[in-house]
PDB file of N, CA, C and O in Angstrom:
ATOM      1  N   UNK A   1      57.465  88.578  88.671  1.00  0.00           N
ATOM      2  CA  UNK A   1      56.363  89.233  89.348  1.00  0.00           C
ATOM      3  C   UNK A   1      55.078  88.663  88.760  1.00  0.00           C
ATOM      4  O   UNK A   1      54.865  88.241  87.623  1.00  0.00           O
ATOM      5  N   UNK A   2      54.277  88.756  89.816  1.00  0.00           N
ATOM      6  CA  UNK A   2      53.375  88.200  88.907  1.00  0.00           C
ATOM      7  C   UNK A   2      52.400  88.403  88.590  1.00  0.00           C
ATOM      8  O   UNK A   2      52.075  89.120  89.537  1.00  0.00           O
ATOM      9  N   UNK A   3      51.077  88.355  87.635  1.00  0.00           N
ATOM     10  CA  UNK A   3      50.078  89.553  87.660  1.00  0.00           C
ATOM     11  C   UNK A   3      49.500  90.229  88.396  1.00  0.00           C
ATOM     12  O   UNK A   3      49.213  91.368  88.030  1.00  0.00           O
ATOM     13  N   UNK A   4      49.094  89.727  89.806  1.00  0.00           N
ATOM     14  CA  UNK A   4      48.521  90.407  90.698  1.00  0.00           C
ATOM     15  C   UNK A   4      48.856  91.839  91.328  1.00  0.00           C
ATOM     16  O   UNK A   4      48.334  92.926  91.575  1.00  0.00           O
ATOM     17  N   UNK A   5      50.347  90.975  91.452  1.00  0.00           N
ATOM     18  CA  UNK A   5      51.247  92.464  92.036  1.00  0.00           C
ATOM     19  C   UNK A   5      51.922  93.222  91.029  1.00  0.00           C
ATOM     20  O   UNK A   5      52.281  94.360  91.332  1.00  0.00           O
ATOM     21  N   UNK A   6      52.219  92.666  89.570  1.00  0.00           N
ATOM     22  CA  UNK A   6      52.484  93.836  88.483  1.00  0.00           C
ATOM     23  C   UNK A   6      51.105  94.724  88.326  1.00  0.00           C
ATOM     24  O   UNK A   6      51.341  95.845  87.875  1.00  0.00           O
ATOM     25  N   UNK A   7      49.519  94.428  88.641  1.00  0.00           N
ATOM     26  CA  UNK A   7      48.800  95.256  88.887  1.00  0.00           C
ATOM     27  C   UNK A   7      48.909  96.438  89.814  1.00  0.00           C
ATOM     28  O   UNK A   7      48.849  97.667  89.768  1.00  0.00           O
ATOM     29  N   UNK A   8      49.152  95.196  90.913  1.00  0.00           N
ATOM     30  CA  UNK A   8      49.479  96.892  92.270  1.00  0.00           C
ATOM     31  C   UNK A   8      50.395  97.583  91.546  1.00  0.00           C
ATOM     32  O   UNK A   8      50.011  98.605  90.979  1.00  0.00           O
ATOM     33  N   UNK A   9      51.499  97.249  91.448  1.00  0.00           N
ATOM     34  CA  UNK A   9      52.571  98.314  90.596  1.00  0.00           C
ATOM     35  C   UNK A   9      51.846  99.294  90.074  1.00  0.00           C
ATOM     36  O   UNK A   9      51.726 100.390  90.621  1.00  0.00           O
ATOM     37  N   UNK A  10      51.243  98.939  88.845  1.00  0.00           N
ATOM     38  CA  UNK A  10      51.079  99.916  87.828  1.00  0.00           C
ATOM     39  C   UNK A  10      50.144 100.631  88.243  1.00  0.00           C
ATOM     40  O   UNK A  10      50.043 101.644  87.550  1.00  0.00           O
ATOM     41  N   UNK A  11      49.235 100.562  89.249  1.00  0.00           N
ATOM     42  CA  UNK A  11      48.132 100.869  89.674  1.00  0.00           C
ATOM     43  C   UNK A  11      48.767 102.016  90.686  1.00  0.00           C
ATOM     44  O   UNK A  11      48.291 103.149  90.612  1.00  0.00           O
ATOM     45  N   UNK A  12      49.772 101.762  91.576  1.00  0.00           N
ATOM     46  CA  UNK A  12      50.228 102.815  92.245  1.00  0.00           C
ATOM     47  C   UNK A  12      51.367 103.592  91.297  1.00  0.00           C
ATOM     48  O   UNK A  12      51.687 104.727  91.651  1.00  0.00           O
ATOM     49  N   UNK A  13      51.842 103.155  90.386  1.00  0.00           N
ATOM     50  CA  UNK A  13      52.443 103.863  89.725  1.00  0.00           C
ATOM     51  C   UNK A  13      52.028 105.064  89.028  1.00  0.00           C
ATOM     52  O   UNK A  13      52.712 106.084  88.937  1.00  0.00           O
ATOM     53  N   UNK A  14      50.833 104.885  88.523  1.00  0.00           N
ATOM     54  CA  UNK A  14      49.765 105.338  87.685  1.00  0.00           C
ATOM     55  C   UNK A  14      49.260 106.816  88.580  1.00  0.00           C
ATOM     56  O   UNK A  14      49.140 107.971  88.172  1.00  0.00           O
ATOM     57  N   UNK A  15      49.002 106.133  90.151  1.00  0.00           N
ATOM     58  CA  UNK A  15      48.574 106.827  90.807  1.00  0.00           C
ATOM     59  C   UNK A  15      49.525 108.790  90.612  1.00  0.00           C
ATOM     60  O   UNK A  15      49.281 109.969  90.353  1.00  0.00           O
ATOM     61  N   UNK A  16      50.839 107.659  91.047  1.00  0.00           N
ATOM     62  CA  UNK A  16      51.776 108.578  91.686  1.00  0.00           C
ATOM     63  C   UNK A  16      52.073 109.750  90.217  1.00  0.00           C
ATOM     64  O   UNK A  16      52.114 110.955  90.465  1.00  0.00           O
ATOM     65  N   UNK A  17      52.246 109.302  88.882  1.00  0.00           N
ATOM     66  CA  UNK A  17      52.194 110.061  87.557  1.00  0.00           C
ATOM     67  C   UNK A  17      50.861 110.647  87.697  1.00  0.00           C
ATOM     68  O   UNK A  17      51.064 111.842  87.482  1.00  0.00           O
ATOM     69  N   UNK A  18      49.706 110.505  87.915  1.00  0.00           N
ATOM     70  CA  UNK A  18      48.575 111.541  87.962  1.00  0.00           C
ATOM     71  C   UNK A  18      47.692 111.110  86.476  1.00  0.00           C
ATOM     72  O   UNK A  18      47.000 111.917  85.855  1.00  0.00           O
ATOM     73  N   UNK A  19      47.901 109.627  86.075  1.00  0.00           N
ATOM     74  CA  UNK A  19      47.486 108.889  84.674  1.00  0.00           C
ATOM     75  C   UNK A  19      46.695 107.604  85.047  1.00  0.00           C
ATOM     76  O   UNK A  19      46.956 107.135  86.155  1.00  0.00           O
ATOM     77  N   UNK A  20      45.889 107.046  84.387  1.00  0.00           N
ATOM     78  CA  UNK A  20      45.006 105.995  84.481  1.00  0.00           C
ATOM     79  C   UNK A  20      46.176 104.402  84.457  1.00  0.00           C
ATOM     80  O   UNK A  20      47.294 104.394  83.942  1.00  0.00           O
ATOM     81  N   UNK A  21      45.783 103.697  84.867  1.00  0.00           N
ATOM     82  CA  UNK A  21      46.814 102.596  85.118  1.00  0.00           C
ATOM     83  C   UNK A  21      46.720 101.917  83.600  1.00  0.00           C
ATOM     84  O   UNK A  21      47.627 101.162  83.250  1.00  0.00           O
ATOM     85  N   UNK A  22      45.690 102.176  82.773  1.00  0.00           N
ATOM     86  CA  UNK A  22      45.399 101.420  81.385  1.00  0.00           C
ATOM     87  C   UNK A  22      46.166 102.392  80.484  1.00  0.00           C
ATOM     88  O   UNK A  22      46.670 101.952  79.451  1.00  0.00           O
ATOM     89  N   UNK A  23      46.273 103.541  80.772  1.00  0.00           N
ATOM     90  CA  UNK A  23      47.046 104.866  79.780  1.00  0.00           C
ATOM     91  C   UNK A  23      48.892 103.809  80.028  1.00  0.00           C
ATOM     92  O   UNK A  23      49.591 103.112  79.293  1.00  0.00           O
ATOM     93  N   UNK A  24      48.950 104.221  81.278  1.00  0.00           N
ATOM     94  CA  UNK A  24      50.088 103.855  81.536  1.00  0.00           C
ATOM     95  C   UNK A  24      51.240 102.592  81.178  1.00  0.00           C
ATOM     96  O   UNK A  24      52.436 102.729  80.919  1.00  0.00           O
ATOM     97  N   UNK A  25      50.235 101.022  81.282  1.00  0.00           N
ATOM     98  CA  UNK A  25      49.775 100.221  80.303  1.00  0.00           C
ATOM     99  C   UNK A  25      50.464 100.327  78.981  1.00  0.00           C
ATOM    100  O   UNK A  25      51.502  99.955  78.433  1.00  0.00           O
ATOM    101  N   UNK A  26      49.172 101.150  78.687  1.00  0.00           N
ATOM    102  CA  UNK A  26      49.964 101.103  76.605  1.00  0.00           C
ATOM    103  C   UNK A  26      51.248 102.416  76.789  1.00  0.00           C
ATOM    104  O   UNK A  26      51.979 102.613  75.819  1.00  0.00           O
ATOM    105  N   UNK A  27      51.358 102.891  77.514  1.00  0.00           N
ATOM    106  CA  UNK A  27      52.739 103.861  77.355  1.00  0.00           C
ATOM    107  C   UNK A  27      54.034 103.377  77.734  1.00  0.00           C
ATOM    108  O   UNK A  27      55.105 103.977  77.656  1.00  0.00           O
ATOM    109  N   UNK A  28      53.749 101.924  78.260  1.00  0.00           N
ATOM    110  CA  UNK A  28      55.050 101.061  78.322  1.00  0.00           C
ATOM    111  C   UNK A  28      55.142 100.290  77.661  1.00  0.00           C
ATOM    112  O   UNK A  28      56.296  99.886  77.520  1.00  0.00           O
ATOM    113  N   UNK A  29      54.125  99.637  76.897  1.00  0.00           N
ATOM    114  CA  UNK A  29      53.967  98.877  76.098  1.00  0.00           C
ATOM    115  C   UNK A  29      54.654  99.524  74.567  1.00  0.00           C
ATOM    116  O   UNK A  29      55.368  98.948  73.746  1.00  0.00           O
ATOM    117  N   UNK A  30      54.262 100.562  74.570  1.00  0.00           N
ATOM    118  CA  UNK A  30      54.791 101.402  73.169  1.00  0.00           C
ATOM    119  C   UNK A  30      55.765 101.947  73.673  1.00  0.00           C
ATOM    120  O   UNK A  30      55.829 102.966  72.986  1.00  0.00           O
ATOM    121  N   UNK A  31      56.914 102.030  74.678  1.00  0.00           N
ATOM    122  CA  UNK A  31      58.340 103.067  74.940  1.00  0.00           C
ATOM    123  C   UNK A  31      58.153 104.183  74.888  1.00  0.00           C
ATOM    124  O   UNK A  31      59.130 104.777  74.431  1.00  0.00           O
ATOM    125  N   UNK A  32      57.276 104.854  75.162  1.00  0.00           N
ATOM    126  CA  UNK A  32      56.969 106.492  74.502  1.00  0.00           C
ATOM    127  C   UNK A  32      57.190 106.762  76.138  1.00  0.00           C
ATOM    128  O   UNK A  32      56.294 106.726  76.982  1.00  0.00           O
ATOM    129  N   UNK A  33      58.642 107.049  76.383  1.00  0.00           N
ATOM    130  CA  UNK A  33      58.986 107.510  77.480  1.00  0.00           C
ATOM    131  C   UNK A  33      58.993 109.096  77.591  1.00  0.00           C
ATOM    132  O   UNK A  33      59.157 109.586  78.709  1.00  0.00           O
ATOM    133  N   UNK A  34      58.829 109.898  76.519  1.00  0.00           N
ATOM    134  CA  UNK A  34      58.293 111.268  76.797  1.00  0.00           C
ATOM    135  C   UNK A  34      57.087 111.209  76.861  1.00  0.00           C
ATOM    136  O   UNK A  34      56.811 112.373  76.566  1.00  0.00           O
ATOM    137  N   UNK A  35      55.998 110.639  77.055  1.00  0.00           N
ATOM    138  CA  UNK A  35      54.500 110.786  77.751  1.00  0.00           C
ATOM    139  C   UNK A  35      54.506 110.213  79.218  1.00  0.00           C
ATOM    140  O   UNK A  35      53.902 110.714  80.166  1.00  0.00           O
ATOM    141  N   UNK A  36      55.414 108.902  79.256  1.00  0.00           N
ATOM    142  CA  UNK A  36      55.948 108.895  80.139  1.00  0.00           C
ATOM    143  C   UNK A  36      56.041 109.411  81.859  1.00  0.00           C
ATOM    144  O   UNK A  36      55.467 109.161  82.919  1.00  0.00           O
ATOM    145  N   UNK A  37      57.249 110.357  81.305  1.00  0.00           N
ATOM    146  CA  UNK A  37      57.686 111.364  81.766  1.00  0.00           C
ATOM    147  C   UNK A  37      57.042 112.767  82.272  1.00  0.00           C
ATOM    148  O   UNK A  37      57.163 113.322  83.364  1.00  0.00           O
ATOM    149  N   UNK A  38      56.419 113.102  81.279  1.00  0.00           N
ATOM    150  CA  UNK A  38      55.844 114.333  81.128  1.00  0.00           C
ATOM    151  C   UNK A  38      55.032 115.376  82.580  1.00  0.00           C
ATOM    152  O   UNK A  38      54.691 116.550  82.730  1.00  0.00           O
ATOM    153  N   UNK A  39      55.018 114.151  83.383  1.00  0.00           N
ATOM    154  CA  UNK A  39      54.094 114.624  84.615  1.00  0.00           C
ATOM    155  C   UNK A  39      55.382 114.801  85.754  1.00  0.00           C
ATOM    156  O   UNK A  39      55.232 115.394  86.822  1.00  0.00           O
ATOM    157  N   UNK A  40      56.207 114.396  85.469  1.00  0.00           N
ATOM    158  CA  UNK A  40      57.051 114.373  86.488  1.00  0.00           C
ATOM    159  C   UNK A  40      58.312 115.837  86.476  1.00  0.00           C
ATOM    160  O   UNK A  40      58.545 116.708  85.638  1.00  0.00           O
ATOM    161  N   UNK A  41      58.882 115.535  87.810  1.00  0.00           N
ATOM    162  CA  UNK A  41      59.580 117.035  87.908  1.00  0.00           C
ATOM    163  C   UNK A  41      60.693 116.660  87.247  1.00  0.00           C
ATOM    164  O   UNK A  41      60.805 115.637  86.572  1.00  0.00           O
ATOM    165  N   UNK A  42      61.783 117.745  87.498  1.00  0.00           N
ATOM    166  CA  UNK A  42      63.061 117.707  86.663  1.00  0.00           C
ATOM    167  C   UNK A  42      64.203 116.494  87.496  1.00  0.00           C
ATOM    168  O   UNK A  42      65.150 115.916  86.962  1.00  0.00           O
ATOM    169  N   UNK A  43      63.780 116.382  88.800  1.00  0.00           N
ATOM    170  CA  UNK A  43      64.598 115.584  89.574  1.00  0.00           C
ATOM    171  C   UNK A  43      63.898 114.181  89.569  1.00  0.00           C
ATOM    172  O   UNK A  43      64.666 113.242  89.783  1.00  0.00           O
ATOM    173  N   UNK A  44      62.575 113.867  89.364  1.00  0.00           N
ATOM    174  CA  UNK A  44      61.890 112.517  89.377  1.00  0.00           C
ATOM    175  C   UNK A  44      62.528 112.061  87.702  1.00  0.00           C
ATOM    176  O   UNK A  44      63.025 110.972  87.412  1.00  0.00           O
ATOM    177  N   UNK A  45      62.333 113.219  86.795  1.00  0.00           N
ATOM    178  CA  UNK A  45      63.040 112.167  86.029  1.00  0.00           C
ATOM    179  C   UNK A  45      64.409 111.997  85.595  1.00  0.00           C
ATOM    180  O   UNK A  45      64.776 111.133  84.798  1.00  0.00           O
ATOM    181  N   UNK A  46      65.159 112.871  86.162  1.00  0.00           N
ATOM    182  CA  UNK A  46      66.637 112.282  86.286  1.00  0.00           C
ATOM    183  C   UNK A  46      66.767 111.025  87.263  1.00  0.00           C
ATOM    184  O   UNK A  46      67.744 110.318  87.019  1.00  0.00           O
ATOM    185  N   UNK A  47      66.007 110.645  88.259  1.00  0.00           N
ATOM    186  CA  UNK A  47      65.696 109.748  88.704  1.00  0.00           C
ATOM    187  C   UNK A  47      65.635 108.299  87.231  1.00  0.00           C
ATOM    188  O   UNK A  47      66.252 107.346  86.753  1.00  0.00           O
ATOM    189  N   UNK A  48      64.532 109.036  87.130  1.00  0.00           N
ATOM    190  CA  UNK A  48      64.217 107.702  86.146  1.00  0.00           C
ATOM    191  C   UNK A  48      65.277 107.072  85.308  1.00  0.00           C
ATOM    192  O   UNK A  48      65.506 105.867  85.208  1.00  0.00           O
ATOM    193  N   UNK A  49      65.972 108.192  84.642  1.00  0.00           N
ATOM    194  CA  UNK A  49      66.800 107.735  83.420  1.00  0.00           C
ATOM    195  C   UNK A  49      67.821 107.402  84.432  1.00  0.00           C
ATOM    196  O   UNK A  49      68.323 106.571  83.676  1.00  0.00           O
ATOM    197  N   UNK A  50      68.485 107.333  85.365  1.00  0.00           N
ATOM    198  CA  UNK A  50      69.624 106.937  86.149  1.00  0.00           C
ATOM    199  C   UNK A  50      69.262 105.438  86.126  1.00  0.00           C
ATOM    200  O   UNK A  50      69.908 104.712  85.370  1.00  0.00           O
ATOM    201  N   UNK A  51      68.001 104.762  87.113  1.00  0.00           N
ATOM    202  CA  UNK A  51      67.352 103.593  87.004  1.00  0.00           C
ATOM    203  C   UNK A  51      67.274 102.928  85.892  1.00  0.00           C
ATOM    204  O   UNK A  51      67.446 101.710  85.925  1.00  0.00           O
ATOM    205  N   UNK A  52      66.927 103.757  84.368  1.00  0.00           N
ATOM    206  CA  UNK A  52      66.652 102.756  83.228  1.00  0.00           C
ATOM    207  C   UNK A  52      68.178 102.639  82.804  1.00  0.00           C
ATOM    208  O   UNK A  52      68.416 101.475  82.480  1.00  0.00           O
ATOM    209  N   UNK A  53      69.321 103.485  82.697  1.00  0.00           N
ATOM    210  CA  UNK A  53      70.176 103.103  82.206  1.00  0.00           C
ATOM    211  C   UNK A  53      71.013 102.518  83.110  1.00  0.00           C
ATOM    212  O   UNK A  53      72.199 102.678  82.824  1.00  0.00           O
ATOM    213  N   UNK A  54      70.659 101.476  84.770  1.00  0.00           N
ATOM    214  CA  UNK A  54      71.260 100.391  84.886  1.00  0.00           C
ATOM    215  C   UNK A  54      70.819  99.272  84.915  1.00  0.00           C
ATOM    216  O   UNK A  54      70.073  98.704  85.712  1.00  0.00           O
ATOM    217  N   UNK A  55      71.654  98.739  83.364  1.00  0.00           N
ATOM    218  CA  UNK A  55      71.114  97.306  83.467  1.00  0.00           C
ATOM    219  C   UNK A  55      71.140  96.400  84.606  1.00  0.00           C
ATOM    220  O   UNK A  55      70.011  96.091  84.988  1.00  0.00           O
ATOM    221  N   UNK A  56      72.057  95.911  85.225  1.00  0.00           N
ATOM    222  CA  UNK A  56      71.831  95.090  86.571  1.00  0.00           C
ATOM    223  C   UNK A  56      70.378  95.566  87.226  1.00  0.00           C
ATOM    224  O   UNK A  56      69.464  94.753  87.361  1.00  0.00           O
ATOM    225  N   UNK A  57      70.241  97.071  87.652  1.00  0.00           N
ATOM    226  CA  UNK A  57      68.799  97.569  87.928  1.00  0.00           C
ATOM    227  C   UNK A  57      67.818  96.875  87.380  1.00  0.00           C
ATOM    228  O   UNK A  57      66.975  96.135  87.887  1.00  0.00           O
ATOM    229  N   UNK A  58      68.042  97.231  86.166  1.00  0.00           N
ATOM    230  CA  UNK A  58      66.851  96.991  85.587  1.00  0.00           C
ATOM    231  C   UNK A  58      66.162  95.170  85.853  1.00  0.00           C
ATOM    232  O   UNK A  58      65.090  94.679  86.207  1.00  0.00           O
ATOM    233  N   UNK A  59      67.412  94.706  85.467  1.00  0.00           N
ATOM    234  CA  UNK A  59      66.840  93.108  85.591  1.00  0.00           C
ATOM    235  C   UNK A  59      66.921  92.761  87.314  1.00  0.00           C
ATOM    236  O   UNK A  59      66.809  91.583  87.655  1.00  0.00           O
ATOM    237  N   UNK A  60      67.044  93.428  87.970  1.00  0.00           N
ATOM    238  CA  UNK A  60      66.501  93.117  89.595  1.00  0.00           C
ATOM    239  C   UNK A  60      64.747  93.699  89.720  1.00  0.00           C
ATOM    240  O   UNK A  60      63.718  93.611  90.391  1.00  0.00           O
ATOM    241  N   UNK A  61      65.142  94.100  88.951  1.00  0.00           N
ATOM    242  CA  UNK A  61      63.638  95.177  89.118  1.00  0.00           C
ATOM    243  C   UNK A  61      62.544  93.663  88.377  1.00  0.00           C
ATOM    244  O   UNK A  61      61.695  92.927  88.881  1.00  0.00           O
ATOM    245  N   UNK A  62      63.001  93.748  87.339  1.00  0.00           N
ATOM    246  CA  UNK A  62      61.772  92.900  86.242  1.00  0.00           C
ATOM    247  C   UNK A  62      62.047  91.171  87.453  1.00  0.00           C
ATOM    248  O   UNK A  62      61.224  90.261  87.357  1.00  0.00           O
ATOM    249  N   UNK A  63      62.635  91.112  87.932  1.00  0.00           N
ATOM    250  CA  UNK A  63      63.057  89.578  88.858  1.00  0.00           C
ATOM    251  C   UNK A  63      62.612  90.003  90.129  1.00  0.00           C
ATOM    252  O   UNK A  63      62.948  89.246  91.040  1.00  0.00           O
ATOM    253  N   UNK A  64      61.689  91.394  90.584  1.00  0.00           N
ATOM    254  CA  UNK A  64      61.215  91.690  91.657  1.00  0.00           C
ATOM    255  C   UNK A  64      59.666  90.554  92.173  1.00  0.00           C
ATOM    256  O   UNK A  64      58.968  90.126  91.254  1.00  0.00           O
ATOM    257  N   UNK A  65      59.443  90.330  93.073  1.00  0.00           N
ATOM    258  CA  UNK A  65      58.076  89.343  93.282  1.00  0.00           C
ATOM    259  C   UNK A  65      57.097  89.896  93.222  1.00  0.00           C
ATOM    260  O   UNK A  65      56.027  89.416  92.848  1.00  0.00           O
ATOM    261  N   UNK A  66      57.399  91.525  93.750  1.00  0.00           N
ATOM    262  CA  UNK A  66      56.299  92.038  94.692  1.00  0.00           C
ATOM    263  C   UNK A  66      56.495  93.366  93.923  1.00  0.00           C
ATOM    264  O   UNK A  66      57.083  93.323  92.843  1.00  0.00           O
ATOM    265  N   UNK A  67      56.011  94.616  94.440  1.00  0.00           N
ATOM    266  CA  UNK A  67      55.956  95.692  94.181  1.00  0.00           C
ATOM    267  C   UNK A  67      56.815  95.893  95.675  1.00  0.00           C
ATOM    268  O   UNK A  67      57.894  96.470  95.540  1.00  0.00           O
ATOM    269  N   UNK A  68      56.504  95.541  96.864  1.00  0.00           N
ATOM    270  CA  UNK A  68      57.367  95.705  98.069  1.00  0.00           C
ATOM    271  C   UNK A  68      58.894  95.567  97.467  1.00  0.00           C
ATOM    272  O   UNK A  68      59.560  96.591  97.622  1.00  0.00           O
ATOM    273  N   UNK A  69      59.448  94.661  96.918  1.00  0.00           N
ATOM    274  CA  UNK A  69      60.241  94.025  96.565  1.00  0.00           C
ATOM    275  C   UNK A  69      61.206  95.284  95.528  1.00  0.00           C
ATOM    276  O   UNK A  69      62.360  95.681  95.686  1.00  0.00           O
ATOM    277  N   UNK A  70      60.095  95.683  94.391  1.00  0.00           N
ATOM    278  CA  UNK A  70      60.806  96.628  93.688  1.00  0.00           C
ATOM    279  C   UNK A  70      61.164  98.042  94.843  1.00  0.00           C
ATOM    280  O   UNK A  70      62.145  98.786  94.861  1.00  0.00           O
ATOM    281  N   UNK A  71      60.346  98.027  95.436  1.00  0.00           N
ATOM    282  CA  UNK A  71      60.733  99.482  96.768  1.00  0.00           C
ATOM    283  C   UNK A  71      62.163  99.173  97.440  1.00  0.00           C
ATOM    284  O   UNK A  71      63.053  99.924  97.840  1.00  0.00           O
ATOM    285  N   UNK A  72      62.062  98.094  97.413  1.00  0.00           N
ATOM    286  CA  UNK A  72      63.545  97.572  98.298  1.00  0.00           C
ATOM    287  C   UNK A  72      64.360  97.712  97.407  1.00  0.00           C
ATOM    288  O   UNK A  72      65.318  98.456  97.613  1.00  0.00           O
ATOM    289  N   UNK A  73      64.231  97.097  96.262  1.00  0.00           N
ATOM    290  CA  UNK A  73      65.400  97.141  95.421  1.00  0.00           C
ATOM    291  C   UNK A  73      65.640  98.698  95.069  1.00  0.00           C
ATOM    292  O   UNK A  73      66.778  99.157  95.163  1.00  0.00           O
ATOM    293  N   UNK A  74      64.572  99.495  94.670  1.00  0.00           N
ATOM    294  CA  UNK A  74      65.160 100.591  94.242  1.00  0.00           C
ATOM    295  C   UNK A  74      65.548 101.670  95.217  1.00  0.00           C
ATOM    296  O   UNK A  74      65.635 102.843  94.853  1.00  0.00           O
ATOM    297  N   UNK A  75      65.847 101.178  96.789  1.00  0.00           N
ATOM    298  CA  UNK A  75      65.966 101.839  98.098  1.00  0.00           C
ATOM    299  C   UNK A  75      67.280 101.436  98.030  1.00  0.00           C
ATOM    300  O   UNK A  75      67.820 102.280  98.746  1.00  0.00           O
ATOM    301  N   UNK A  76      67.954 100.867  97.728  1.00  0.00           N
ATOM    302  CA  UNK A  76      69.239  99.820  97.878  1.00  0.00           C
ATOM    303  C   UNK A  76      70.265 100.255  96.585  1.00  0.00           C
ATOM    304  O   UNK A  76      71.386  99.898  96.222  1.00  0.00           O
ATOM    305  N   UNK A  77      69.571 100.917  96.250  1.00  0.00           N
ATOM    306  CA  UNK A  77      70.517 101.415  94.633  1.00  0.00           C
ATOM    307  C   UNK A  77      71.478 102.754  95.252  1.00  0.00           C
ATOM    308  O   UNK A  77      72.242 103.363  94.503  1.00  0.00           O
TER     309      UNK A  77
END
């Protein structure tokens, strides 16, 4: 992916958690997946941890082009 669209990502990601896209940023950067988390419901993040603990997922995801791309992939899971 490549910077432009790992921006959109994080930028709508950011959106959708209710956090600044630069917070969000250093909260992946540091793993602190309970700050993470914290905004989300009980079913968004059983969501999540289903997604992080598949590896194949995961590396389709990071080999995504686009942010379109990660929507597809994680529509297809």
């Amino acid at each position: 992916m490549n910077e432009k669209n790992f921006e959109k990502l994080i930028s709508a990601a950011s959106e959708k958690l209710g956090t600044s896209p630069d917070k969000l940023k250093k909260t992946l950067e540091n793993g602190d997946m309970k700050s993470l988390t914290s905004g989300l419901s009980k079913s968004d993040k059983a969501k999540l941890r289903e997604i992080l603990s598949n590896e194949e997922l995961v590396k389709k995801l990071k080999n995504a082009s686009d942010p379109k791309e990660v929507m597809r992939v994680l529509n297809e899971k």
